[in-house]
N, C-alpha and C positions, 0 to 999 in steps of 0.2 A: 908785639908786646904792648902789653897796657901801661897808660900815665895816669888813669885818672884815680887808683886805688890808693889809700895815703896812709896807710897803717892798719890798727884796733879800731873800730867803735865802740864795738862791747861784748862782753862774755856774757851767756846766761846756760845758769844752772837749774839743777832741781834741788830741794828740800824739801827735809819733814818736818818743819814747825816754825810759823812765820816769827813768830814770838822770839826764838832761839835765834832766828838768822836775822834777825832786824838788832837786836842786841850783839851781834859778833860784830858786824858788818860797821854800826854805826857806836857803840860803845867801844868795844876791843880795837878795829882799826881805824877806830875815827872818822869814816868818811861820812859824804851827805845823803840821808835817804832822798835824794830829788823825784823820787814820783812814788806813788802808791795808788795803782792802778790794780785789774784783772787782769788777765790771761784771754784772750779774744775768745781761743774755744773752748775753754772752759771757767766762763766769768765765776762760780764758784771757789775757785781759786786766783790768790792775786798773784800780781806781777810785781815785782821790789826793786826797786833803780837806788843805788849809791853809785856816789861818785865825789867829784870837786864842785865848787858851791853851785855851778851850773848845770852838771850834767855834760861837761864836755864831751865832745867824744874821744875817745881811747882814754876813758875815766871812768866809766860805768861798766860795776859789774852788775848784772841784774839774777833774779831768781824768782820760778814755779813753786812755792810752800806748798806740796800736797800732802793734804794733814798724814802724819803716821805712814808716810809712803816707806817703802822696804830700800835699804840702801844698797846704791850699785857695787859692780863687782870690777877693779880695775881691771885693763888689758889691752887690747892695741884696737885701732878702731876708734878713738876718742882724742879730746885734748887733756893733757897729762896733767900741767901745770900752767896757773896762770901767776904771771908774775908781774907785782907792783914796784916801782921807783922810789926810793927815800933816798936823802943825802947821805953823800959820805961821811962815812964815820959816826952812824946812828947806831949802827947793828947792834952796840950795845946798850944803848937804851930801850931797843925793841925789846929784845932777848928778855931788859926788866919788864917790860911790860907788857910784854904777851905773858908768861912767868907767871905775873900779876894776876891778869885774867882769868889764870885755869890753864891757858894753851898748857899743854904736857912733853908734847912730840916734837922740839924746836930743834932744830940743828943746820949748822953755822955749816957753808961747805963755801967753794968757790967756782961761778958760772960762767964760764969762756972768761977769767981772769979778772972777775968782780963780787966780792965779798956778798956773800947770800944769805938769808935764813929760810929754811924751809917749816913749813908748819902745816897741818891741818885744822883746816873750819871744824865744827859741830858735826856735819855728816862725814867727814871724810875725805871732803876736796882737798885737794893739794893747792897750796900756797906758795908763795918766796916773797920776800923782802929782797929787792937787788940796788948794792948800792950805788948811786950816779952821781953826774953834775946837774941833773936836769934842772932845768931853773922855771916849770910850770908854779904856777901857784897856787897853793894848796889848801885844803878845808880846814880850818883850825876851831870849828865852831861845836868842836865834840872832845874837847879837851886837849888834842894833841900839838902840843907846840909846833909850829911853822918851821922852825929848825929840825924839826923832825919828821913832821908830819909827812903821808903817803901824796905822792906828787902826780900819779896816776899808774896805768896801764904801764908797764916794761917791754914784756913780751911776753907769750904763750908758746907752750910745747904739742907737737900732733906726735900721738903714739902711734907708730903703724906700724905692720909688718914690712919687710924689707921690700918687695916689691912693692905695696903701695905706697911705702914712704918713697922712692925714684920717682912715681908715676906723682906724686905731693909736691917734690921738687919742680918739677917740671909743670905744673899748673903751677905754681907761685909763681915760677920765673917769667910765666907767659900774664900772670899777673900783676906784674910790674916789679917783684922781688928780685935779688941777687943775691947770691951766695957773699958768705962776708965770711966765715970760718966753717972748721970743723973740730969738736973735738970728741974723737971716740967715734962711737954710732951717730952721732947729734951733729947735724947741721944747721948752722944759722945763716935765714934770709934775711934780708932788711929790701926798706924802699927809701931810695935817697933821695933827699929831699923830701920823706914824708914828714906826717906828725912823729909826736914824741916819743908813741907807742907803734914803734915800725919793722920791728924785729919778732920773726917765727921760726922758730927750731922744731925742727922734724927730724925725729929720735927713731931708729929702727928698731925695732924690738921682733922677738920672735918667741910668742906669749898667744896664750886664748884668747879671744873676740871678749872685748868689755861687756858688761850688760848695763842698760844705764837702769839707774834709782837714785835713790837721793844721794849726794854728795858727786855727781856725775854733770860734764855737760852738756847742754842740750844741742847750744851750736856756738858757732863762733863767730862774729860778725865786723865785717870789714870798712873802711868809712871813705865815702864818695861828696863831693861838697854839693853836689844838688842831682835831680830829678836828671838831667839833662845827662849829666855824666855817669849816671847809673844806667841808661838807657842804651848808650853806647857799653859799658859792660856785658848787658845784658844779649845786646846781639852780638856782641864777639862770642860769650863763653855759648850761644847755643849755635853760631855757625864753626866752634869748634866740637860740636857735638856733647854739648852736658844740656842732660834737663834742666829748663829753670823755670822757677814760677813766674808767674804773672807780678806784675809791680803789687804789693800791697800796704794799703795805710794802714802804719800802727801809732796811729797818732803823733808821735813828737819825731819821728823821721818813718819815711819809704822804705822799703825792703823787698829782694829778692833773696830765693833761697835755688839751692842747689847740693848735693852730695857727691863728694868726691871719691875716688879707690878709696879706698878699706870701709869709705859708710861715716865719716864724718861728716855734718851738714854743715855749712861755710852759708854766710847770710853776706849781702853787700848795701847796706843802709845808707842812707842822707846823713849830711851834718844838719841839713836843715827838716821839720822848722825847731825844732827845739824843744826845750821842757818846759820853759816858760810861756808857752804857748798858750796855757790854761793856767796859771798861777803864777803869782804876784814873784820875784824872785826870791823877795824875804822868806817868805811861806810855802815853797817848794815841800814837794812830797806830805807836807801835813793835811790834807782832805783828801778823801777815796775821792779819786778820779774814776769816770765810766765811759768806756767807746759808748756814744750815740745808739748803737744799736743793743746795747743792754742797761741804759737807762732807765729803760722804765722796770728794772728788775731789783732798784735799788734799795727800795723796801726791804725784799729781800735779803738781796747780799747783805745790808749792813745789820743784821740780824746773826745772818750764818758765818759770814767773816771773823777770824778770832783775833782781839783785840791784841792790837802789838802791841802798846803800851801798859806799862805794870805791873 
């Protein structure tokens, strides 16, 4: 079994309109856009990092805006729901303020015994509000009070069918996860002693194959605290037989990818080096950042890019 995995580092989606997803993201739930960057392979399209005023990890959720892209189709094969941390006894002040926003689709349930809201983004993604103790420290610099404010990453859900969600349990477990409950179809792992965002519920479902588009995940990604301890990951999960990729720089952390049963792609990232790595802390995410290798395309993009602001 693996020690070095410590939770979430980050979720990324697709979207159709960076415009729309930087205003949900950073108006509606307040967090911080810490990077505005591209997409490695396709620099024509950015890449969007919110989070806590750093970019922690298991804080960022990140998104591909491809302009007017066609919206996915739920199903199993994907991750369901991601869910963020607020204090207890906020629910109802989300409720006002998503309400506020536009959100429409809001509804209060309860998740292995913790008061929820569920809601959809702009395309479709599934959401929750879950409420906790957690005591991270939160973005407050987008209007939402610290007593309320999103604290990070909770946990994520993997929609599978029944045999790959078994076959999902068991790569978690041998990834440092343990079963902590069940309720119904839904299993939840955790890593003890991980970070704060250290809980995955894998839901059985027995539904058609997802399709992704916008409002869909692209992958899920896992956090390792340096180069060293990803490397060790890396040669366990291939002398357990998964393909993985090669180490790859995405600038502000390392990453390996891999696909597990049913065809979810699970990434295993660095804490280090950071978001700050190119920008001052205060000024996080406000200039288009470029990988080295599409710099000199900048003319360009910042022509084609559609302005998120205004």
């Amino acid at each position: 079994m693996l020690t070095q995995i410590k939770g979430l580092h980050h979720v990324t989606s697709l979207a159709s309109d960076a415009r729309t997803n930087n205003a949900f993201f950073t108006d509606t739930l307040g967090l911080r856009r810490v990077k505005k960057t591209v997409n490695f392979d396709a620099p024509d399209v950015y890449h969007l990092y919110y989070g806590d005023e750093v970019g922690t990890p298991g804080s960022v959720m990140t998104y591909f805006p491809f302009p007017h892209a066609a919206r996915g189709t739920a199903g199993v094969g994907e991750v369901g729901t991601t869910r963020f941390a607020i204090p207890k006894g906020t629910a109802p002040a989300w409720v006002a303020r998503l309400a506020e926003k536009g959100v429409t689709d809001i509804a209060q349930t309860t998740i292995f015994g913790a008061t929820a809201l569920e809601f959809a983004a702009p395309d479709g993604d599934r959401f929750a509000l879950v409420e906790t103790d957690d005591t991270r420290t939160p973005w407050t610099g987008n209007g939402v009070g610290a007593d309320e404010a999103i604290r990070g990453f909770h946990s994520a859900s993997l929609r599978l069918d029944p045999k790959s969600a078994d076959a999902a349990k068991e790569l978690l477990g041998f990834m440092g996860y343990q079963k902590d409950d069940t309720e119904g179809s839904t299993t939840r792992l955790i890593v003890p002693g991980g970070n704060a965002a250290n809980a995955i519920d894998v839901e059985a479902v027995s539904a058609h194959h997802a399709r992704q588009g916008a409002g869909s995940v692209h992958h899920i990604a896992f956090a390792v605290e340096n180069r060293a301890r990803q490397l060790e990951v890396r040669e366990a999960l291939l002398d357990t037989g998964y393909q993985v990729t090669p180490v790859i720089d995405r600038d502000y952390f390392w990453a390996i990818y891999f696909r597990i049963p049913g065809g979810i792609l699970f990434e295993v990232a660095t804490n280090e080096p950071g978001f700050d790595r190119d920008e001052d802390t205060a000024h996080l995410g406000e200039a288009l950042k470029l990988p080295s290798q599409h710099e000199h395309l900048r003319a360009r993009l910042e022509k084609h890019l559609q302005p998120i602001e205004g």
